[in-house]
LOLOMI-905729 format. One record per residue (C-alpha): residue in three letters; x, y, z; chain. Coordinates in Angstrom, 3 decimals. Example, Ala and Ser with C-alpha at 12.3 -4.5 7.8 and 13.67 -1.06 7.14 Angstrom:
% residues 2
SITE residuo        x        y        z cadena
SITE     ala   12.300   -4.500    7.800      A
SITE     ser   13.670   -1.060    7.140      A
END
This chain:
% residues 301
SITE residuo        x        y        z cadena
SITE     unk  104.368  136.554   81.623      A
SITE     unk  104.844  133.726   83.695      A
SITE     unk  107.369  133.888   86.648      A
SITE     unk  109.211  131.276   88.449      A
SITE     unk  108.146  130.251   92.159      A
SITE     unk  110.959  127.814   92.643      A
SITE     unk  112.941  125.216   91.348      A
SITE     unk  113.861  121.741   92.920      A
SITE     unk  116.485  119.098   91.758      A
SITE     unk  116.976  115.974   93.423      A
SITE     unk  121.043  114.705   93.555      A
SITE     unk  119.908  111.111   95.852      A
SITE     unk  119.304  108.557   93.138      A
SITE     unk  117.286  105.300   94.460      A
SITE     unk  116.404  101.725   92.694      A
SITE     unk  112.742  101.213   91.948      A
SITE     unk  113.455   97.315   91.226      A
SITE     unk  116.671   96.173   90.056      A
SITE     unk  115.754   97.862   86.449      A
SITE     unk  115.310  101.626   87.312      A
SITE     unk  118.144  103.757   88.783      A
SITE     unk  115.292  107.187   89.463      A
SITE     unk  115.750  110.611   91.245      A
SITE     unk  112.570  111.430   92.500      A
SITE     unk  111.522  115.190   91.770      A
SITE     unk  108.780  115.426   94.086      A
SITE     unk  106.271  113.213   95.602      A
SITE     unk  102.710  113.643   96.398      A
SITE     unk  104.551  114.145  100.331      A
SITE     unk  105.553  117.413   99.236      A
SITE     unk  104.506  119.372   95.737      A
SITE     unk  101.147  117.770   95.217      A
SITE     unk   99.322  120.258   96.574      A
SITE     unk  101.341  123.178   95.100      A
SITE     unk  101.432  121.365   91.436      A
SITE     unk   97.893  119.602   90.850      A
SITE     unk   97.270  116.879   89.271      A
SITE     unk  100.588  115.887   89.137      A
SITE     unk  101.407  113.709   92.132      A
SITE     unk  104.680  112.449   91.529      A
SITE     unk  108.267  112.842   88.940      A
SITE     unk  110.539  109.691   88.942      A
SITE     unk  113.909  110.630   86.460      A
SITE     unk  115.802  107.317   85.450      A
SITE     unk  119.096  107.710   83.614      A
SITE     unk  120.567  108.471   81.486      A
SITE     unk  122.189  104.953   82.224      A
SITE     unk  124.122  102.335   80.293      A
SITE     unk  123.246   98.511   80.944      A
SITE     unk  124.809   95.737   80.317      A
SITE     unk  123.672   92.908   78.237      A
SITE     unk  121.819   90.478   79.770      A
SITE     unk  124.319   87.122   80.512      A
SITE     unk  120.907   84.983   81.932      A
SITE     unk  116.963   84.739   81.511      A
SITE     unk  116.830   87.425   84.116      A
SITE     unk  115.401   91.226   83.213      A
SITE     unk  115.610   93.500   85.153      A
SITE     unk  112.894   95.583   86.046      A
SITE     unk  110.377   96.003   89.030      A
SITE     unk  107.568   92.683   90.033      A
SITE     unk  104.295   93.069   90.360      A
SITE     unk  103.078   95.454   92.717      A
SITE     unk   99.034   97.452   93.460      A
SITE     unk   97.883  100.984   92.587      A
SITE     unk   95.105  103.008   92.989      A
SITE     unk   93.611  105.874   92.385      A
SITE     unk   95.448  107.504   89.911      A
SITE     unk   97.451  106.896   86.609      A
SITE     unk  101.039  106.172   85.710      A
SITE     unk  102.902  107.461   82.700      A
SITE     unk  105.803  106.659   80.936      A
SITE     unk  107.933  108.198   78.905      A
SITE     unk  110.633  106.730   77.364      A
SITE     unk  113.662  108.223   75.801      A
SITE     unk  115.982  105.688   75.267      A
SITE     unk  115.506  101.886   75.740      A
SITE     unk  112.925   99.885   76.412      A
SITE     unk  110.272   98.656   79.050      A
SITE     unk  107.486   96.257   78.848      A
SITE     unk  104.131   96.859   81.214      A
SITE     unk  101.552   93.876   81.776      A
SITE     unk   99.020   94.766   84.554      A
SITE     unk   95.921   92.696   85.972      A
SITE     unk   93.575   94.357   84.382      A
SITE     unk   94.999   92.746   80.579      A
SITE     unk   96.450   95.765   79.905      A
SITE     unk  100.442   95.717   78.789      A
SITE     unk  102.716   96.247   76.128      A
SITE     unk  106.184   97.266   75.107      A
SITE     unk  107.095  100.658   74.476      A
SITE     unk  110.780  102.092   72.934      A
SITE     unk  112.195  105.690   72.433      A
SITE     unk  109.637  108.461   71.939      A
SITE     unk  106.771  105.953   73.088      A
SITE     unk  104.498  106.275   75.967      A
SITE     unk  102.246  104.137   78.461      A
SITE     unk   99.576  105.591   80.021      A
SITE     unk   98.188  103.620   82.316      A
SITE     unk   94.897  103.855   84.836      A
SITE     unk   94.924  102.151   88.043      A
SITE     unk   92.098  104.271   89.137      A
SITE     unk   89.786  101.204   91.080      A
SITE     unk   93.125   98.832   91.337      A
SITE     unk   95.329   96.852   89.360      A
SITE     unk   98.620   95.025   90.075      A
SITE     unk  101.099   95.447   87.677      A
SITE     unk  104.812   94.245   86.748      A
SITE     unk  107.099   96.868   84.796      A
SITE     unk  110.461   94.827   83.193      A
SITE     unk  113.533   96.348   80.248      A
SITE     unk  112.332   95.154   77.297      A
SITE     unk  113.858   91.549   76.330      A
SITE     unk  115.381   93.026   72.891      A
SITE     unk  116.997   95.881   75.379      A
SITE     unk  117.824   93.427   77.994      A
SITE     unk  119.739   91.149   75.485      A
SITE     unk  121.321   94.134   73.833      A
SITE     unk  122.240   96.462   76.854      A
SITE     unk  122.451  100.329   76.066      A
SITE     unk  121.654  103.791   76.811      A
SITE     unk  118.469  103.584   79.227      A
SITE     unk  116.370  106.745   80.082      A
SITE     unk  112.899  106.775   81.261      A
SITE     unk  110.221  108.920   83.119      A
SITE     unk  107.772  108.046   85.076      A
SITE     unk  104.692  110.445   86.117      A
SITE     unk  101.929  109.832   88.903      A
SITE     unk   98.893  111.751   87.676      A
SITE     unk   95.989  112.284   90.263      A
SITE     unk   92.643  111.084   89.011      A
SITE     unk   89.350  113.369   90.422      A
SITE     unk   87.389  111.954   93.173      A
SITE     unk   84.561  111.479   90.548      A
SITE     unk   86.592  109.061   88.617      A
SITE     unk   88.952  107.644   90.942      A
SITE     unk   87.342  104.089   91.214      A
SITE     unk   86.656  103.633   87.274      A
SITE     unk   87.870  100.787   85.355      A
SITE     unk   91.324  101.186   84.663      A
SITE     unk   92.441  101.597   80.996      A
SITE     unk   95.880  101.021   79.313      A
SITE     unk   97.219  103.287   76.778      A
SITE     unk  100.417  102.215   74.384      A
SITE     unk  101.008  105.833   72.715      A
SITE     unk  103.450  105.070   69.626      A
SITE     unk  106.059  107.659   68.940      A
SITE     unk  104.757  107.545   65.533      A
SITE     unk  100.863  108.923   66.727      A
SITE     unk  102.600  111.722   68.877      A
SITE     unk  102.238  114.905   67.135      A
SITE     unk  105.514  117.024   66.040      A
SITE     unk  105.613  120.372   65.355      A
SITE     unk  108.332  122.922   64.109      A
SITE     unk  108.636  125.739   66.842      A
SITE     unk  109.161  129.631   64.748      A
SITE     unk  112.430  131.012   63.984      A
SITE     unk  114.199  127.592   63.822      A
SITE     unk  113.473  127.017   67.910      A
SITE     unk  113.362  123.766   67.924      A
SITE     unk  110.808  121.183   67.782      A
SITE     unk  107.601  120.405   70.163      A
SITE     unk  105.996  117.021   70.435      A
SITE     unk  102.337  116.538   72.063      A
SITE     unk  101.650  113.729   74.310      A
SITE     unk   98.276  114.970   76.026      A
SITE     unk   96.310  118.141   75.525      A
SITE     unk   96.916  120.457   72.867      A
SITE     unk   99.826  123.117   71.501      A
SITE     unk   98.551  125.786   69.190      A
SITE     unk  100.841  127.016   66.945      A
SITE     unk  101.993  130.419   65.562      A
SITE     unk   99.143  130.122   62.693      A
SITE     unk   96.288  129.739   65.397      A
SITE     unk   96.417  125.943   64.647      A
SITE     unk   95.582  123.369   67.604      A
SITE     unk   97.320  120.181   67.328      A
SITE     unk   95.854  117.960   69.867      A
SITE     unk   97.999  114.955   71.386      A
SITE     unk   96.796  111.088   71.499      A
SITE     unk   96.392  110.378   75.360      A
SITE     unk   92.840  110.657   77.050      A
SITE     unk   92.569  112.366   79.891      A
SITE     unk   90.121  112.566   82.907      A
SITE     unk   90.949  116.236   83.653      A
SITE     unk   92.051  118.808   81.372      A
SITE     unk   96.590  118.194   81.311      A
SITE     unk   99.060  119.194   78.546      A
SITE     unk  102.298  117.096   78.345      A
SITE     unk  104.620  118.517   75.520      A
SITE     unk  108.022  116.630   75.101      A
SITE     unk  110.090  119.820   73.458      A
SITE     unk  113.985  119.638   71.785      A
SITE     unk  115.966  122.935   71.629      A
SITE     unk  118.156  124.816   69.729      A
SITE     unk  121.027  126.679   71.433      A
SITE     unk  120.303  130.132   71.841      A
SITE     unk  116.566  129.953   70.858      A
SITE     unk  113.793  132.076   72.164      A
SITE     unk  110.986  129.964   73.104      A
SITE     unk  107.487  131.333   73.502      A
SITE     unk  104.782  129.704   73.928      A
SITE     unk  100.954  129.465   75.355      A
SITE     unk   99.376  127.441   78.122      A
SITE     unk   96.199  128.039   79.492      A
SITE     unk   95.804  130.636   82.305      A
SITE     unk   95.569  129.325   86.364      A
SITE     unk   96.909  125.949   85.199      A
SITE     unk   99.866  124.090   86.595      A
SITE     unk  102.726  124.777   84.813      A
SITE     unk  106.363  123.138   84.989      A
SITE     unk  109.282  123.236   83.352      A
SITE     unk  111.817  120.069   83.505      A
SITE     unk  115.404  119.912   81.615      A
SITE     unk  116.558  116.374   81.131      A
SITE     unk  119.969  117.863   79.211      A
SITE     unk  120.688  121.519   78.308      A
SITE     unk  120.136  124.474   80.261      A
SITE     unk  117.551  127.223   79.811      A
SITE     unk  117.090  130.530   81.216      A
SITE     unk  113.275  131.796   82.496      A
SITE     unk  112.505  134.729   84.358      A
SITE     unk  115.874  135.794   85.129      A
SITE     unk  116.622  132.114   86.514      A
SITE     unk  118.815  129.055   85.341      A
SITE     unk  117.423  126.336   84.684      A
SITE     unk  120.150  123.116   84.067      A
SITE     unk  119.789  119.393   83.696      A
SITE     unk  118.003  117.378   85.658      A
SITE     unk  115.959  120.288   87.051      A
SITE     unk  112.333  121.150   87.962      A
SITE     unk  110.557  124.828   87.553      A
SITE     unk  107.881  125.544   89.292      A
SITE     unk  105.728  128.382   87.521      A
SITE     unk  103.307  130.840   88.265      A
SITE     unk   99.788  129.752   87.185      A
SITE     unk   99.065  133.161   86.339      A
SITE     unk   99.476  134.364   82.995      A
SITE     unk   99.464  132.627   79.694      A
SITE     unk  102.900  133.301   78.058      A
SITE     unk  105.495  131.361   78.959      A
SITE     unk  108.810  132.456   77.666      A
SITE     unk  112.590  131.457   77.829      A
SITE     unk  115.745  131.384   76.058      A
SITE     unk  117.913  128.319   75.120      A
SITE     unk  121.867  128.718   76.514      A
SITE     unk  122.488  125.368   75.018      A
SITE     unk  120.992  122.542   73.000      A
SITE     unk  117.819  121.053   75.641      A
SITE     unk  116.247  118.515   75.841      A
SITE     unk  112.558  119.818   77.946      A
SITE     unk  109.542  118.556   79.272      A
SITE     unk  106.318  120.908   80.140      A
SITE     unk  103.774  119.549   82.549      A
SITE     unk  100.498  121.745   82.688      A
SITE     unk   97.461  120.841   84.329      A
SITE     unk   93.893  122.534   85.456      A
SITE     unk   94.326  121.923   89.520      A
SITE     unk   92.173  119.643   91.282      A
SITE     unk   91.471  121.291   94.545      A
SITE     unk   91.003  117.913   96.274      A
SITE     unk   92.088  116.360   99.542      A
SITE     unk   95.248  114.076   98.695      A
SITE     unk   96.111  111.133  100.904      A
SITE     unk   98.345  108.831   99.960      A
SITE     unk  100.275  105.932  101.057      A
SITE     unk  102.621  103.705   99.473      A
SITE     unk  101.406  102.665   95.762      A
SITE     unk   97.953  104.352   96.580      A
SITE     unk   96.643  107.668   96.262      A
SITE     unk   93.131  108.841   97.589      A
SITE     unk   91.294  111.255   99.432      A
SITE     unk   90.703  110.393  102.628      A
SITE     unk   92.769  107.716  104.696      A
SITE     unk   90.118  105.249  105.259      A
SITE     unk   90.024  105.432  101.737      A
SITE     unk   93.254  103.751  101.843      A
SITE     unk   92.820  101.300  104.283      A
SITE     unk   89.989  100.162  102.411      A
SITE     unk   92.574   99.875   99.242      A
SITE     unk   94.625   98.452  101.176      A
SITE     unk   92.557   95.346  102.133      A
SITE     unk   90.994   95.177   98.912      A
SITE     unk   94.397   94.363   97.494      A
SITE     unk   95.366   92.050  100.068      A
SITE     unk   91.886   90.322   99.546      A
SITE     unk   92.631   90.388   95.970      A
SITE     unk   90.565   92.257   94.738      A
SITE     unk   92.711   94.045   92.480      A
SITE     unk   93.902   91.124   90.473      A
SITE     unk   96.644   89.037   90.573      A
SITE     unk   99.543   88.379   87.844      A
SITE     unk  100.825   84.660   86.760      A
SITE     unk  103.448   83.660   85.254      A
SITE     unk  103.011   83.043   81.330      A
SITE     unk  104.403   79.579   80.644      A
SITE     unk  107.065   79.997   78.154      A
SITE     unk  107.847   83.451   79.129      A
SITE     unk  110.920   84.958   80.578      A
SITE     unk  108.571   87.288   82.580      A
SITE     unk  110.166   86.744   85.845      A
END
């Protein structure tokens, strides 16, 4: 039975652009190491925007990465990716972007412009996943994930309901249901919705990564609370992972198989050694990882 190392919350919300209010949950300056290959949590909302009154969106210009991959989960609203690489799209509740720097891209992240002439409910999360030294300088890839290609799944005894991003969830019949996103290492990313006073049991592969993260609700693992807006940190020992449900939850599990790499990062880039970055870092101000221009007739701006 898994056990519970720790758990972290962060109450110091920051901008990322004018378009996302985020609490970051850890950084690849702190859990990296601890929580391979995830390198980085960024929480937005829940938050209610205004309509738009001008041409303006708000969101976040274009900006470099490299060297690993960006994911985006979106639970209410609406964001629209393009990146230099001609990847880019727009993605709405219960879709996901999965995007691959990996070698170097610029991209531009902006609310969507139905959202932005709308307004609403806005909630978001963004994931850095570390790519392995092997791969980290491959082309980079763009992947829209539609909430309708996102496998769903009834948990037993009226639980709740488990979604499959990445990886795979086998359920109580022995059946695998495998998720839509391609991966470079092995990572399950389940989106889950709860049912108050549910016990949840599940499976995850032994020595992997494994964390827990509430968005609403509150759970209650290894003798611990667990509430909203909070990270558990689990044991990678084991392969059950069980809970109960105090209250209707809204959950996220992130489980990975570790890398076991040097990480050294800086700003938007991610490596494994520092000249690494340096070298990233003129390559992008030589422009070698693209640039981004303005699409005449757009409101990209």
């Amino acid at each position: 039975m898994k056990k519970v190392l720790f758990t972290q919350r962060s109450d110091y919300p920051h901008w990322v652009g004018d378009g996302f209010p985020v609490r970051s949950l850890f950084t690849y300056r702190d859990l990296a190491k601890d929580i391979s290959p995830f390198l980085l949590m960024d929480y937005a909302g829940p938050t209610e925007f205004p309509a738009s009154t001008d041409e303006h969106r708000r969101g976040v210009e274009s900006h470099p990465h490299r060297g690993f991959e960006t994911v985006t989960l979106v639970y209410d609203g609406e964001v629209e990716h393009r990146d230099s690489a001609g990847g880019g799209g727009v993605i709405q509740k219960g879709d996901v972007q999965w995007m691959t720097a990996a070698s170097g891209l610029v991209h531009e992240e902006h609310h969507g412009r139905n959202f932005s002439k709308t307004g609403g409910r806005f909630e978001m999360i963004q994931l850095w996943v570390n790519l392995p030294k092997k791969d980290k300088m491959t082309q980079p890839r763009y992947q829209g994930i539609k909430n309708a290609d996102i496998p769903k799944m009834n948990l037993p005894q009226s639980a709740g309901s488990l979604s499959v991003i990445a990886g795979s969830y086998q359920d109580d019949k022995g059946q695998a249901h495998a998720g839509p996103a391609k991966t470079f290492s092995p990572i399950n990313l389940w989106n889950m919705h709860l049912n108050a006073g549910a016990e949840v049991e599940l499976k995850v592969p032994a020595e992997h990564t494994a964390v827990l993260f509430v968005l609403s609700g509150q759970i209650k693992i290894d003798d611990k609370t667990v509430g909203e807006a909070e990270l558990a940190v689990l044991d990678p020992h084991g392969e059950t992972l069980k809970f109960t449900v105090a209250e209707e939850t809204k959950l996220l599990f992130l489980g990975g198989e570790p890398l076991n790499e040097p990480i050294a990062g800086h700003g938007p880039f991610v490596m494994n050694t520092y000249p690494e970055i340096l070298k990233a870092m003129q390559d992008f101000e030589m422009g070698k990882m693209g640039t981004l221009t303005p699409i005449e007739g757009s409101d990209f701006k």
